[in-house]
N, C-alpha and C positions, 0 to 999 in steps of 0.2 A: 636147775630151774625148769620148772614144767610149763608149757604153753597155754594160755586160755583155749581152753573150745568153744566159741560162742558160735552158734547157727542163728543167721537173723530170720524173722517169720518168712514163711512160704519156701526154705530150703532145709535141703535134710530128710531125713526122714524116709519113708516107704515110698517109692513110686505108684499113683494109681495106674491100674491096664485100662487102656483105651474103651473096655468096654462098661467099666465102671465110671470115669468118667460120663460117658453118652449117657448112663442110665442118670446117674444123680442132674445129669441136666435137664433131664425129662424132669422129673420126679421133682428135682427142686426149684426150676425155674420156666417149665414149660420148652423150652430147647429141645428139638431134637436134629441129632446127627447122624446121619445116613448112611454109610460106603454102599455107593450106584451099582455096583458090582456083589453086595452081601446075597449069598445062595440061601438064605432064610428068607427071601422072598421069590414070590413066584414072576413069573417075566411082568404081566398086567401090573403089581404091587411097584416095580423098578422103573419103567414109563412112566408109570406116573411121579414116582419120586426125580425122576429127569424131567417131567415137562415143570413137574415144582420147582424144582432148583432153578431152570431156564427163566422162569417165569417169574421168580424172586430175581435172580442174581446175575442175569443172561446168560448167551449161551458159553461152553467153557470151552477153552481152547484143543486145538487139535495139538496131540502129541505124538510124533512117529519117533518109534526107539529102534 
């Protein structure tokens, strides 16, 4: 006897990369998501993406590793 394979919605399937995600949130919903650290920007571009973020969502915590 063989097993059903049922996938219920939103599992299965192709994983999206993190940066197709970001994009389709722009594009489809106005969203956009940052990483504070992406070297696609220049230092001025990343300040301000940190005083945004601050300024929306306070400031984020300190982490020593």
């Amino acid at each position: 006897m063989k097993a059903m394979r049922f996938t219920p919605p939103g599992y299965g399937g192709r994983r999206r990369d993190p940066e197709e995600v970001k994009r389709d949130g722009w594009q489809e919903q106005g969203l956009l998501a940052v990483f504070l650290d992406d070297q696609r920007l220049t230092w001025p571009e990343r300040e301000l993406v940190r005083q945004l973020g601050e300024k929306l969502n306070g400031k984020r915590e300190e982490r020593h590793g």
